[in-house]
Short mmCIF file of the C-alpha atoms (twelve columns), coordinates in Angstrom:
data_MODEL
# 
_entry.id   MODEL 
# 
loop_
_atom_site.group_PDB 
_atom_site.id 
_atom_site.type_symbol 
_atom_site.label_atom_id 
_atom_site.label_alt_id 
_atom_site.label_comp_id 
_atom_site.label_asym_id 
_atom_site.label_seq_id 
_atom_site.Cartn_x 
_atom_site.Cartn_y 
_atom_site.Cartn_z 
_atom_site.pdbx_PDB_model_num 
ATOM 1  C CA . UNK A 1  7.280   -11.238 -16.440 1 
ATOM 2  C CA . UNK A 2  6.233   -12.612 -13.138 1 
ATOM 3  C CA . UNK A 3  3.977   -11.187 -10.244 1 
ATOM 4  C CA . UNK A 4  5.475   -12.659 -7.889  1 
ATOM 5  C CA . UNK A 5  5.307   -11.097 -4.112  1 
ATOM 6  C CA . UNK A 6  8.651   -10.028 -2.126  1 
ATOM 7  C CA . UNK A 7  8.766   -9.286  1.544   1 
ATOM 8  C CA . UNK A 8  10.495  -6.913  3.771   1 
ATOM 9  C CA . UNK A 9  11.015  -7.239  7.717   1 
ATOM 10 C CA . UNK A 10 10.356  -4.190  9.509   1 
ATOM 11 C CA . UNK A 11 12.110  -3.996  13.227  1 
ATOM 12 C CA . UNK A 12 11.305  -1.213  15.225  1 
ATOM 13 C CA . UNK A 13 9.413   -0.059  18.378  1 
ATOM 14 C CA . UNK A 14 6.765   1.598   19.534  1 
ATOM 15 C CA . UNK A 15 5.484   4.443   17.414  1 
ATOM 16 C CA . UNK A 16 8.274   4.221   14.684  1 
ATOM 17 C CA . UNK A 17 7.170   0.610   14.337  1 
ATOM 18 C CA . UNK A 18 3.635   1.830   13.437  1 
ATOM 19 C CA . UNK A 19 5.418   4.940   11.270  1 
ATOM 20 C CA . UNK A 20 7.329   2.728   9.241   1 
ATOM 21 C CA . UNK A 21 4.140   0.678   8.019   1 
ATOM 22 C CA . UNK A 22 2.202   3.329   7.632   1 
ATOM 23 C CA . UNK A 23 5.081   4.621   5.011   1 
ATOM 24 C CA . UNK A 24 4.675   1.165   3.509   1 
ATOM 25 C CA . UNK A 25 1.169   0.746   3.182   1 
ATOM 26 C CA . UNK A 26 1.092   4.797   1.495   1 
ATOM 27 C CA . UNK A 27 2.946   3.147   -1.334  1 
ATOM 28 C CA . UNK A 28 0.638   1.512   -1.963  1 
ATOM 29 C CA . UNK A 29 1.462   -1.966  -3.413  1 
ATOM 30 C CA . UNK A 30 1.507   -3.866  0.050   1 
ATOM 31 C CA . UNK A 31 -0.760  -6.785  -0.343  1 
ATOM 32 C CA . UNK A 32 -0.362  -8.313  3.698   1 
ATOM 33 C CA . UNK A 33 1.131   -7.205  6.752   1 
ATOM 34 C CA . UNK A 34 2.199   -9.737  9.206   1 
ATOM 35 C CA . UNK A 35 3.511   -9.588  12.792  1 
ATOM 36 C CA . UNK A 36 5.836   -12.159 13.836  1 
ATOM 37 C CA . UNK A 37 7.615   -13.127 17.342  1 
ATOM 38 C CA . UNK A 38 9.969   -15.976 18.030  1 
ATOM 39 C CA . UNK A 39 9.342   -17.043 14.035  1 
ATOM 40 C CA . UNK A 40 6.029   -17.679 14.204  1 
ATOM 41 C CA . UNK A 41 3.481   -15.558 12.825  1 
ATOM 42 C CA . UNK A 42 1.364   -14.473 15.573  1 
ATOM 43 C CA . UNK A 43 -1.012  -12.131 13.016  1 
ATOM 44 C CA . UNK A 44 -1.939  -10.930 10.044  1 
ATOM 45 C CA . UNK A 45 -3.775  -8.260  8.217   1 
ATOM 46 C CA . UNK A 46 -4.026  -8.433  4.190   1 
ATOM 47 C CA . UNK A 47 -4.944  -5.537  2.299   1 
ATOM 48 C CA . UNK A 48 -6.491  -4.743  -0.172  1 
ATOM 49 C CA . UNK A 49 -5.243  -2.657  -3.142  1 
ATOM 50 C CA . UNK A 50 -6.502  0.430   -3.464  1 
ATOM 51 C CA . UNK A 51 -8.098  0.667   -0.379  1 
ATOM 52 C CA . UNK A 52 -7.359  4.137   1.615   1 
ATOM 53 C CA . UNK A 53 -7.744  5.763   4.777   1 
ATOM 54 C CA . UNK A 54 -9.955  4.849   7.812   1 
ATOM 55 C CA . UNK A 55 -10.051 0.677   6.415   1 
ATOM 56 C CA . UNK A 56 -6.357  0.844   7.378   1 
ATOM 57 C CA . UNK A 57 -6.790  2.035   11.167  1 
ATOM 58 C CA . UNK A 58 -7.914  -0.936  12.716  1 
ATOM 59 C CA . UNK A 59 -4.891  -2.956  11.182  1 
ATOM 60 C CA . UNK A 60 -2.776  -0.225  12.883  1 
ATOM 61 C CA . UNK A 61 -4.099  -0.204  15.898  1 
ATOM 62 C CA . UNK A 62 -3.825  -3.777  16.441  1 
ATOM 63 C CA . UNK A 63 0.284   -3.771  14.846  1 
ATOM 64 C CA . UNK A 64 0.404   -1.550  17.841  1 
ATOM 65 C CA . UNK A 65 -1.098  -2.894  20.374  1 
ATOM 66 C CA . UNK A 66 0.396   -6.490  20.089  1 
ATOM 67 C CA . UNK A 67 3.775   -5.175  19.398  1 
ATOM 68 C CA . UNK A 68 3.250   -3.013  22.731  1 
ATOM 69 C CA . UNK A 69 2.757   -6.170  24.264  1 
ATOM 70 C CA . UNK A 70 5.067   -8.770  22.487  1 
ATOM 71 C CA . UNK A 71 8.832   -7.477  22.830  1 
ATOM 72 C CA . UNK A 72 11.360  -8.542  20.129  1 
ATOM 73 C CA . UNK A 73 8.536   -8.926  17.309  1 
ATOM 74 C CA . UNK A 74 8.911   -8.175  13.867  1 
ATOM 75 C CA . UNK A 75 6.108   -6.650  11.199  1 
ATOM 76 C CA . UNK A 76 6.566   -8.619  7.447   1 
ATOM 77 C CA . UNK A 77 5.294   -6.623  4.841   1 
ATOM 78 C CA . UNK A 78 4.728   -8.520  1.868   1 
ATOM 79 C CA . UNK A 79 4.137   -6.066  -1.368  1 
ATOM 80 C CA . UNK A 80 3.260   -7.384  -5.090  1 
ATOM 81 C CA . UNK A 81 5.751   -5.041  -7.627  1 
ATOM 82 C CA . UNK A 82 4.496   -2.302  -9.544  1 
ATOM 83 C CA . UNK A 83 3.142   -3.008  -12.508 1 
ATOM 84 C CA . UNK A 84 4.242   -0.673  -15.099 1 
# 
């Protein structure tokens, strides 16, 4: 079995941008978050598993404030699977 990391690209605005990777990141197996415009990454925040609550706000609140200022960007959330 392999632990290899998959990605999923998150396009939405605003607050439901910042909604939908909160949702990820409550799952709990998202190892980095990226924000990319024009297909270039222009950020990124890794994470660390198993890591909760107020160490995830500042990540948020810069998601937010770049994609309030970059139109047409895109959040890739790359999560390591569940080990079971």
């Amino acid at each position: 079995m392999t632990d290899r990391a998959w990605r999923e690209s998150i396009e939405a605005e605003g607050e439901h941008l910042i909604k939908k990777v909160e949702e990820a990141i409550a799952e709990g197996n998202v190892r980095k978050v990226s924000v990319a415009h024009d297909g270039r990454t222009i950020a990124e925040f890794p994470l660390t598993v198993g890591v909760v609550g107020a160490v995830f706000a500042p990540a948020l609140a810069a998601i937010g404030a770049i994609a309030a200022l970059v139109t047409d960007c895109k959040i890739v959330i790359e999560r390591i699977p569940d080990k079971k």
